[in-house]
C-alpha positions as MATLAB code, in Angstrom:
seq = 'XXXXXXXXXXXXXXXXXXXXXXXXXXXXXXXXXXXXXXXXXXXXXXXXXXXXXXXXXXXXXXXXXXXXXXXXXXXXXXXXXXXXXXXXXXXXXXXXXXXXXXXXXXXXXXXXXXXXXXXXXXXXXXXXXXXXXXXXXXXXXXXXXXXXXXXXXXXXXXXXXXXXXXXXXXXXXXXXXXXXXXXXXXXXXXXXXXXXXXXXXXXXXXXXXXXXXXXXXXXXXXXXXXXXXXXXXXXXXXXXXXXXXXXXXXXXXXXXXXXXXXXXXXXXXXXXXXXXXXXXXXXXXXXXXXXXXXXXXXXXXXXXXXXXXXXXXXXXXXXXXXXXXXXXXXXXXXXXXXXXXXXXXXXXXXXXXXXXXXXXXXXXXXXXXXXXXXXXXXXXXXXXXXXXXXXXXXXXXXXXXXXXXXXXXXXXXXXXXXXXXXXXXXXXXXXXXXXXXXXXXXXXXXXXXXXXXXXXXXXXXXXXXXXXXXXXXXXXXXXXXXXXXXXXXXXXXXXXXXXXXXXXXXXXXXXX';
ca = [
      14.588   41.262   26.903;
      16.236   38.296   28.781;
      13.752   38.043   32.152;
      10.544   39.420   30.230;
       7.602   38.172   31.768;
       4.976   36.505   29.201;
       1.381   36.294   29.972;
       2.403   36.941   33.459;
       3.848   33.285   33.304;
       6.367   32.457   30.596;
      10.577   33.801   32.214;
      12.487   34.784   28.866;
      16.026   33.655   28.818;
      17.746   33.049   26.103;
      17.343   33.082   22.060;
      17.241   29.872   20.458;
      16.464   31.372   16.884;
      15.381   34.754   15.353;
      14.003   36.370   11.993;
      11.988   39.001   10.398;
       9.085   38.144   11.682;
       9.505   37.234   15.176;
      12.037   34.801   17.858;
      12.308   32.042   19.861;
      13.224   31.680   23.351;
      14.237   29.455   25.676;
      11.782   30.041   28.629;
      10.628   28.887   32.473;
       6.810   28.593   32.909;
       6.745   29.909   36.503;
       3.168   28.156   37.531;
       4.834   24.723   36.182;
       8.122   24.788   37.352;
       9.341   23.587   34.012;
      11.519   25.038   30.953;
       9.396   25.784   27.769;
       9.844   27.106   24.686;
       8.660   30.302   23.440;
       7.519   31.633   20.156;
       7.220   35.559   19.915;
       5.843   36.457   16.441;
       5.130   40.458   15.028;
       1.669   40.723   13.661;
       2.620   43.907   11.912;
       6.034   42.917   10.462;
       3.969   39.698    9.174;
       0.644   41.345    7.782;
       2.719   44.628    6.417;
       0.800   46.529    9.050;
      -2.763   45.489    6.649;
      -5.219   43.062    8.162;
      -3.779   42.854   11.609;
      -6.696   42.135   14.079;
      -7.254   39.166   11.023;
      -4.071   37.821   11.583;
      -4.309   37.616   14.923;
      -8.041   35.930   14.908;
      -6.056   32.787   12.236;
      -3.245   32.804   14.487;
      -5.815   32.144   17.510;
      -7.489   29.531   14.695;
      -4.421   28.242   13.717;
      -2.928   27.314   17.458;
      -6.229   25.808   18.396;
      -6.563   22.952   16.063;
      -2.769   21.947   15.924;
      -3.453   21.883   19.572;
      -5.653   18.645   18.947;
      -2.802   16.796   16.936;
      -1.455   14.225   18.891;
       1.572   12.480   17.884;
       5.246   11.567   19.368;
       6.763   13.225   15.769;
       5.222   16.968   17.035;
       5.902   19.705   19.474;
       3.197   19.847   21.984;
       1.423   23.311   22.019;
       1.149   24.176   25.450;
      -0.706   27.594   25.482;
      -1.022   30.545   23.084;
      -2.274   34.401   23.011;
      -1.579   37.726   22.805;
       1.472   39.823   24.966;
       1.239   43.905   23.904;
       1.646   44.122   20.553;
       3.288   40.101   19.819;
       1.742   36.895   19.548;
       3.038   34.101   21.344;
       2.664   30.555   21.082;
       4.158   28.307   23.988;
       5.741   24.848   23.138;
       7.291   21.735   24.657;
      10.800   22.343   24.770;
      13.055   19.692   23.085;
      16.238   18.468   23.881;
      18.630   17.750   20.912;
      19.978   19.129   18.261;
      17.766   20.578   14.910;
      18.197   18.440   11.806;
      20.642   20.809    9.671;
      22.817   20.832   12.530;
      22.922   17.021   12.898;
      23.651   16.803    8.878;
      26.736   18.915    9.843;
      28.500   16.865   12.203;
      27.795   13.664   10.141;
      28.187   14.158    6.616;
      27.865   12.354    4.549;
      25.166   11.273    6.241;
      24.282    7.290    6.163;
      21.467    6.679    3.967;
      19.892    4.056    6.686;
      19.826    7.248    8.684;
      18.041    9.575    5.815;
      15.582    6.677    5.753;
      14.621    6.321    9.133;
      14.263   10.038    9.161;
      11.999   10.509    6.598;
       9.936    7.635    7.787;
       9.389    9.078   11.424;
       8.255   12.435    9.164;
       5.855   10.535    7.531;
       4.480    9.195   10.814;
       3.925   12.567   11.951;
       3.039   14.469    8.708;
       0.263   11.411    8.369;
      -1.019   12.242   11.875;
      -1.231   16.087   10.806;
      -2.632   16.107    7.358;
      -5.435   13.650    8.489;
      -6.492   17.027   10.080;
      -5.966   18.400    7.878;
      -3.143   20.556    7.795;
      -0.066   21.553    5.745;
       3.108   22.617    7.546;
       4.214   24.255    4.368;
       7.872   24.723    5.673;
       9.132   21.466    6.374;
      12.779   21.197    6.435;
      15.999   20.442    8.199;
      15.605   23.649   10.757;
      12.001   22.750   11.556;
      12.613   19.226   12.721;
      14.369   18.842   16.079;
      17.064   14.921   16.689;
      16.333   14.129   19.791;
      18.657   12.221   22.071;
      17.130    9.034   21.806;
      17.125    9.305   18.188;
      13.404   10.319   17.466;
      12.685   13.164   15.500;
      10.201   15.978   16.479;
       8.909   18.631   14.158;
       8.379   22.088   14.535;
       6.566   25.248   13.904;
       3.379   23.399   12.763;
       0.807   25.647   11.638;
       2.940   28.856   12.219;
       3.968   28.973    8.495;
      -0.055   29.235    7.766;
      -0.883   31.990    9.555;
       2.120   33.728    7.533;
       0.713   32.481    4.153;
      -2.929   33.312    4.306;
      -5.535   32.058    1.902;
      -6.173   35.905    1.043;
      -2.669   36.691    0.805;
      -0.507   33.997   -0.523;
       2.511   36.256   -1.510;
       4.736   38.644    0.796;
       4.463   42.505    0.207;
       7.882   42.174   -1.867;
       6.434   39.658   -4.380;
       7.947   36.822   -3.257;
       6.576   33.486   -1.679;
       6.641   33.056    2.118;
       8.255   30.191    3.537;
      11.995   28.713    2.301;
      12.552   28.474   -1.578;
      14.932   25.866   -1.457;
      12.099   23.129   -0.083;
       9.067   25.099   -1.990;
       6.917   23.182   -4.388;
       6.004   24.520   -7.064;
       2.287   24.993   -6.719;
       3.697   26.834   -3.734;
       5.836   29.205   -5.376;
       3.537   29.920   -7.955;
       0.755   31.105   -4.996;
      -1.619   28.320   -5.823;
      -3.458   26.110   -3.368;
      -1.405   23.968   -1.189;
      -2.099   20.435   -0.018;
      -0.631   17.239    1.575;
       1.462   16.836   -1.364;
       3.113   20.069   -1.021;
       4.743   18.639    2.485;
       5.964   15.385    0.439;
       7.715   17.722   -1.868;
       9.148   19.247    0.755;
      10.006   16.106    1.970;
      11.490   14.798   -1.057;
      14.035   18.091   -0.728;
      14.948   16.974    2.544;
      15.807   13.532    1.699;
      17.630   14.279   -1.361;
      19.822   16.718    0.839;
      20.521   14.264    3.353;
      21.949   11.832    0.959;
      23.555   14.216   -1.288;
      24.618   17.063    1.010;
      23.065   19.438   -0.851;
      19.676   21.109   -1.626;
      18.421   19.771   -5.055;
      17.730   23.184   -6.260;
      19.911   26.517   -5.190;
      20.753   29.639   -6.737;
      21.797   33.308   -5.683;
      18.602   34.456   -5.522;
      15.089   33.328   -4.466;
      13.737   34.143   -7.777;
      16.599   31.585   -9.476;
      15.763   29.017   -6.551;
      12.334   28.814   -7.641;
      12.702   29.051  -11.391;
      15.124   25.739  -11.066;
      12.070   24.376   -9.063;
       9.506   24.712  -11.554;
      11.597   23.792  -14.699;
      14.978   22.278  -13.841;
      15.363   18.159  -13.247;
      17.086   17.049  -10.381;
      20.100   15.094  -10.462;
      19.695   11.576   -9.519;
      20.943   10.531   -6.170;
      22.741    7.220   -7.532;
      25.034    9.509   -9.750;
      26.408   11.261   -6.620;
      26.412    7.994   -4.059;
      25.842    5.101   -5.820;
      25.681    3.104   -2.502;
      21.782    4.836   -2.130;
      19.507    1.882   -2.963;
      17.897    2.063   -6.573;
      14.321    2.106   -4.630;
      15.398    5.299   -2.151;
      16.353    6.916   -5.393;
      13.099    6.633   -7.314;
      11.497    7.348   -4.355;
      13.022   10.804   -3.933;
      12.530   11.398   -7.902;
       8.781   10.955   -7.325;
       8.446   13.032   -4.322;
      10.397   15.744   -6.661;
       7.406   15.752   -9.354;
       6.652   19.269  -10.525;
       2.982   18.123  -10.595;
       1.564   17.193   -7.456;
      -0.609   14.279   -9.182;
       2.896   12.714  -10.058;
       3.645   12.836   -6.448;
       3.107    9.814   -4.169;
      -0.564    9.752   -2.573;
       0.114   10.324    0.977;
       2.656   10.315    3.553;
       1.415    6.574    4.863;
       2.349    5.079    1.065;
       5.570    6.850    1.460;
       6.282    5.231    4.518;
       5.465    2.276    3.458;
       7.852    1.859    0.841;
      11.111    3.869    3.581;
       9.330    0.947    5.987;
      11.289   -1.722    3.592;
      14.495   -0.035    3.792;
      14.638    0.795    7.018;
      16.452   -1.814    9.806;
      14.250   -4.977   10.844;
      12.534   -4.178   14.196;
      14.615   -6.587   17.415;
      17.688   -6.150   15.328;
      20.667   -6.461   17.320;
      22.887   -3.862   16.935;
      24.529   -1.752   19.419;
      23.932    2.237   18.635;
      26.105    3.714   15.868;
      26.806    6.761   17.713;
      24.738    9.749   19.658;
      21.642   10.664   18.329;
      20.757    7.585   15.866;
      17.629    8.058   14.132;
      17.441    4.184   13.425;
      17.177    3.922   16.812;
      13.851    3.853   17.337;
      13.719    1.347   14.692;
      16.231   -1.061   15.664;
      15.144   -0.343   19.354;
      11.371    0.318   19.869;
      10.516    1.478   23.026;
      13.682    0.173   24.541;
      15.301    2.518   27.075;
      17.939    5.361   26.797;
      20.912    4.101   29.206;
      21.163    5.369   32.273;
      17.701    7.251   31.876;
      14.135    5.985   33.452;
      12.615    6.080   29.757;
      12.675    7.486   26.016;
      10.260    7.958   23.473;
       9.882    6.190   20.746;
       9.156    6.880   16.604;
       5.630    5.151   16.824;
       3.799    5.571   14.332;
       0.553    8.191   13.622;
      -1.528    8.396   16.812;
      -5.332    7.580   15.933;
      -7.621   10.466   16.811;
     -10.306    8.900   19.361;
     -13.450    8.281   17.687;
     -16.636   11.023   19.004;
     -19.003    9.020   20.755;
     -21.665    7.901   18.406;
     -24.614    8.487   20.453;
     -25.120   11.465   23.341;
     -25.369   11.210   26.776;
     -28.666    9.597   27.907;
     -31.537   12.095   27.390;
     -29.609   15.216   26.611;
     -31.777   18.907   27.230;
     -31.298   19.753   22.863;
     -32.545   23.084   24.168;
     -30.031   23.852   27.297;
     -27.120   22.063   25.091;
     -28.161   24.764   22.094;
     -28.083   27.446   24.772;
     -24.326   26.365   25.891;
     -23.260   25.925   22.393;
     -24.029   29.939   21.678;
     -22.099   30.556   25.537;
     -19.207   28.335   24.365;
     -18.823   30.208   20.762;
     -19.500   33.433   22.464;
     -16.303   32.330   24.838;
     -14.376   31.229   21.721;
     -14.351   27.700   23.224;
     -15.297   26.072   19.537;
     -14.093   22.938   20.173;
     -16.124   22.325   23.140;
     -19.097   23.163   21.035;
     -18.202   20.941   18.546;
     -18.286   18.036   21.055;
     -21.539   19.104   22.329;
     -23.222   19.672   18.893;
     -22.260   16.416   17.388;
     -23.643   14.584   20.811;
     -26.682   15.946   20.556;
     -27.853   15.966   16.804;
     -28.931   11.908   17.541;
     -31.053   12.815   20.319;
     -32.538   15.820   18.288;
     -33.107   13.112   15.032;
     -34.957   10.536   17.503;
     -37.001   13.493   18.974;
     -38.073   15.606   16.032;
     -37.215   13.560   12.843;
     -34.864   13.564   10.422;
     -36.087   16.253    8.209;
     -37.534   18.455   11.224;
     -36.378   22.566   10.994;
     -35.282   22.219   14.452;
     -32.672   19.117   13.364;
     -31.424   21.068   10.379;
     -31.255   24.254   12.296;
     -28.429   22.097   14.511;
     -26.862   20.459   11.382;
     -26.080   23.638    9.961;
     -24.711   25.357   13.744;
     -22.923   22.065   13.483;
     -20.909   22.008    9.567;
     -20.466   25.764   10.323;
     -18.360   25.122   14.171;
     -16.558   22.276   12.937;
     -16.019   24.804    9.314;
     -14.098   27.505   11.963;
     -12.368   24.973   14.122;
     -10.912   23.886   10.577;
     -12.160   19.796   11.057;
     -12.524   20.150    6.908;
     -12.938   15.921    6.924;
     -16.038   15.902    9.125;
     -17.630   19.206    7.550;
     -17.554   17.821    4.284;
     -19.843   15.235    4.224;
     -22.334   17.374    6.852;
     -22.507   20.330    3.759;
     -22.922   17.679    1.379;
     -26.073   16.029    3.541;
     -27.179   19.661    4.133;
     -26.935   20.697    0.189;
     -28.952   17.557   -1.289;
     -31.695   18.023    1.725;
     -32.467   21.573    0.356;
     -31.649   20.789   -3.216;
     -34.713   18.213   -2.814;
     -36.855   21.186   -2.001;
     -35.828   23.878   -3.131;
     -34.038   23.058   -6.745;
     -30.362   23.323   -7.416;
     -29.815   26.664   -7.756;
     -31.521   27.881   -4.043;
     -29.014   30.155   -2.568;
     -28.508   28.354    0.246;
     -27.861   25.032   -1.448;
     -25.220   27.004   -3.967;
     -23.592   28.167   -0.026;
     -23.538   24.402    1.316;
     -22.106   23.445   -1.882;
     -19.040   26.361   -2.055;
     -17.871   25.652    1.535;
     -18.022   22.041    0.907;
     -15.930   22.738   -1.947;
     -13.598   25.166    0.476;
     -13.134   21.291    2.650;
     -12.361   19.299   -0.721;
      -9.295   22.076   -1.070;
      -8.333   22.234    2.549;
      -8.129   18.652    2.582;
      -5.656   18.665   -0.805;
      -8.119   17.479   -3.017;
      -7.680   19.936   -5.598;
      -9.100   18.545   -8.752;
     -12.207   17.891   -7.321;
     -12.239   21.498   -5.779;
     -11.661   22.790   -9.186;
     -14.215   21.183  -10.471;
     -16.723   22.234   -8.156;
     -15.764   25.663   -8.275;
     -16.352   25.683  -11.835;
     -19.878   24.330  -11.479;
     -20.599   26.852   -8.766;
     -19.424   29.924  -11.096;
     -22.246   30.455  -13.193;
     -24.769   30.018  -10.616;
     -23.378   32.699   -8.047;
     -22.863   34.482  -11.318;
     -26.513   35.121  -11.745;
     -26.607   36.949   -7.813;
     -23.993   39.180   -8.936;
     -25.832   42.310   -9.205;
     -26.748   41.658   -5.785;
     -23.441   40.144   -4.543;
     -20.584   40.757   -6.999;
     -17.654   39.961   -4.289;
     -18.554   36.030   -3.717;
     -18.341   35.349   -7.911;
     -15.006   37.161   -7.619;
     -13.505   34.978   -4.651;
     -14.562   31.816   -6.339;
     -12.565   32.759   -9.640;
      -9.776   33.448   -7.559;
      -9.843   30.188   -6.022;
     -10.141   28.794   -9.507;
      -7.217   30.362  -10.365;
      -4.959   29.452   -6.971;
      -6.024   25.355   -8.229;
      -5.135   25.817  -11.341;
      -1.505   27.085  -10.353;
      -1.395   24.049   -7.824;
      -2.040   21.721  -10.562;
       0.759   23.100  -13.071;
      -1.515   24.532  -15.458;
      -0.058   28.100  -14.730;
      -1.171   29.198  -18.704;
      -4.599   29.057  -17.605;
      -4.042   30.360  -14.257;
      -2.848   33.331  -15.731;
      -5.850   33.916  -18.486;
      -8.206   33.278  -15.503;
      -6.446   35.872  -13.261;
      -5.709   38.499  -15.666;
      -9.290   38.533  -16.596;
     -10.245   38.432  -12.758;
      -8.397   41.505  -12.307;
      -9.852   43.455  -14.863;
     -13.277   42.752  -13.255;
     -12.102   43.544   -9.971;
     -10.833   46.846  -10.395;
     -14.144   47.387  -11.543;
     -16.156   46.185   -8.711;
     -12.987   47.205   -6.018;
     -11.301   49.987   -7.444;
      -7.415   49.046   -8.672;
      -6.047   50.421   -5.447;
      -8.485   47.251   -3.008;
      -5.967   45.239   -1.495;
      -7.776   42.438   -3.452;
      -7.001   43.844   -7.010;
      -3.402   44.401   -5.464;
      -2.886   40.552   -4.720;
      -3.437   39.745   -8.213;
      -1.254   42.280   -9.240;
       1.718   41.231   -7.079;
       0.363   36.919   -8.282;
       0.564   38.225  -12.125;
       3.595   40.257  -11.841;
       5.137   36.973   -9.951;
       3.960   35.041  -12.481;
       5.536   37.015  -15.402;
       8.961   36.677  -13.328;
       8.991   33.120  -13.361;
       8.094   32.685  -16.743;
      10.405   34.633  -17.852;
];
């Protein structure tokens, strides 16, 4: 394959990495003049050969909005599409060495170092889950040591294309993504969030300072089990030179439940920001590839080279403007918006939406149909081009203006108030999801002769949050039930009924 041609564009030369599901290559963007790298992933080997032409409309989803992410910590996504029968996804290529590989030739590795690693992954994971997203495979192999000591991280947004919210286990009933740096809501096929990356993290610390994995077995099935019901050792007992603070640190990023878990990646940095070397210091560079350095050294640059980067900390997404262009055409903008959708350009509709809903509020009123019309075109785009944070509080305007006149339990309040719901658990907020869900259930309950699939979905999201918040007892009362109900609506051989045959049957495994 060395020479393919991608896209007409991308020069294959050589394999950097490979798997079941697809490779990645070193490549030369021939319009650029400049060396890339290349992701080539199978949408059959990844979907089973089921739901293909779905996989590849998330995987277009997907590469779009960690396109908008921003930060010095993150591969930049140069371009992405569709080659025969592969997906590919083209990236900055990055010099240095992954982070496994740099454990290797420095082990034990200093525990200054572990800290100013994790803190330049907290930079970046803050950037992405303010998104939000989950990377869902963080570790060593994922995040590249650059030169000038910064760390970049990889394969954002790949791992959920793989892990779909339909199909959260593989086809051999285990979970995708690594078992050794799995959380357990993960594992168990419940809803990921934020916190699921600072578990992740937490494994990658504790392996930096230890040498080893907190949790490993023979088999998957073991590595998980130790996960969900094992304690890990404490770091002090196996280097007691790791400060007391690092320690608890890593213990609390380690909690089986999620809620136990620090808040957010910007708390966790600020308690690695106390460890880590004072900013000026003067020190000369320990040795090649120094993740302090960008600590000890900000911005400073790499010898004999015209500039580095530098481990800055989460880029700030630019504010929209608040108010549109001056005297905006609402109806030539709402005729561009349908073009732009039409093109798959959602993004750009976004932009155009949200700068003209305060020109459409000035001209019609607040409560006009025409304004509400363009709220609702407006929570759905920014819904599919997955900007959960600013949907949210769009749905929530949208459900109390028709809950004011048309009661609580109008079918289109009860669908403002599920996808508002769907944003509270995209953006990790999974007791409040829960919740939610639970009020919705009896409502879309009474619609069932009429639409018995949406009552079905919404107990299976009940179930998924229960699993990510360690209550896996009810979990599996909820889902066992579910399925019985399915098969009845489905038939037992719907891939839906399947899934939570495969969930149960995983379930039963772990348990036991």
């Amino acid at each position: 394959m060395n020479g393919r041609l991608v896209a007409g564009r991308y020069e294959l030369a050589t394999v950097l990495g490979q798997g079941g599901m697809g490779q990645v290559w070193t490549a030369y963007d021939r319009r650029l003049d400049r060396r890339v790298a290349v992701k080539l992933l199978r949408p059959d080997k990844v979907a089973g050969g089921e739901n293909v032409a779905e996989l590849r409309q998330r995987f277009d989803r997907e590469c779009r909005v960690t396109a908008q992410v921003d930060h010095p910590g993150l591969v930049t996504v140069h371009d992405a599409g569709t080659d025969g029968d592969e997906l590919y996804l083209v990236m900055q290529h990055v010099e240095g060495q992954d982070l496994a590989g740099h454990l290797a030739q420095h082990d034990p590795y200093p525990w200054p170092w572990a800290v100013a690693v994790a803190a330049q992954l907290c930079a970046a994971l803050s950037a992405v889950h303010a998104v939000p997203i989950v990377h869902r495979d963080l570790k060593p192999s994922n995040v590249m040591v650059r030169p000038d000591g910064t760390v970049v991280v990889l394969d954002l947004g790949v791992a959920s294309v793989m892990d779909t919210d339909t199909t959260r286990l593989t086809h051999t009933g285990t979970p995708i993504g690594s078992p050794a740096y799995m959380a357990p809501e993960q594992a168990m096929g419940g809803a990921v969030g934020p916190r699921t990356d600072l578990y992740a993290l937490g494994v990658v610390l504790h392996e930096l300072l230890s040498g080893n994995v907190p949790f490993h077995g023979s088999t998957a099935l073991g590595v998980l089990h130790r996960h969900l019901y094992e304690a890990p050792v404490a770091l002090r007992r196996l280097r007691p030179e790791v400060p007391e603070a690092l320690e608890s640190l890593v213990l609390r990023l380690l909690g089986k439940d999620p809620q136990d878990r620090p808040a957010d990646a910007q708390r966790v940095y600020g308690e690695l920001a106390s460890l880590l070397p004072a900013t000026g210091t003067a020190q000369r560079v320990s040795g090649p590839m120094d993740p302090t350095r960008p600590f000890l050294r900000p911005h400073a640059p790499w010898p004999d080279r015209p500039g580095a980067d530098s481990g800055s900390e989460a880029a700030q997404v630019p504010a929209m403007p608040s108010t549109p262009p001056a005297g905006p055409d609402i109806a030539a903008a709402v005729d561009e918006v349908r073009r732009l959708l039409d093109a798959g350009r959602i993004t750009q509709a976004v932009d155009i939406l949200g700068g003209v809903l305060p020109a459409a509020a000035a001209k019609h009123g607040e409560h006009s149909p025409i304004l509400r019309m363009l709220r609702k075109q407006y929570a759905a785009t920014l819904m599919e081009d997955g900007q959960y944070r600013r949907a949210f509080p769009e749905l929530r305007r949208l459900a109390d203006e028709f809950a004011s006149q048309s009661g609580p339990g109008d079918r289109q309040v009860l669908q403002f108030r599920y996808e508002a719901a769907q944003c509270l658990e995209q953006l990790g907020e999974a007791g409040a999801a829960l919740g939610e869900y639970r009020t919705l259930l009896p409502y879309f309950e009474q619609y069932a002769a009429t639409d018995p699939v949406l009552p079905l979905e919404i107990r299976r999201r009940i179930g998924n949050l229960l699993l990510s918040v360690g209550d896996r007892a009810t979990a599996r009362e909820v889902l066992g039930r579910l399925l019985y109900d399915a098969d009845r609506v489905h038939g037992p051989h719907h891939p839906f009924c399947a899934e939570l045959r495969r969930t149960l049957a995983w379930l039963g495994q772990v348990r036991a």
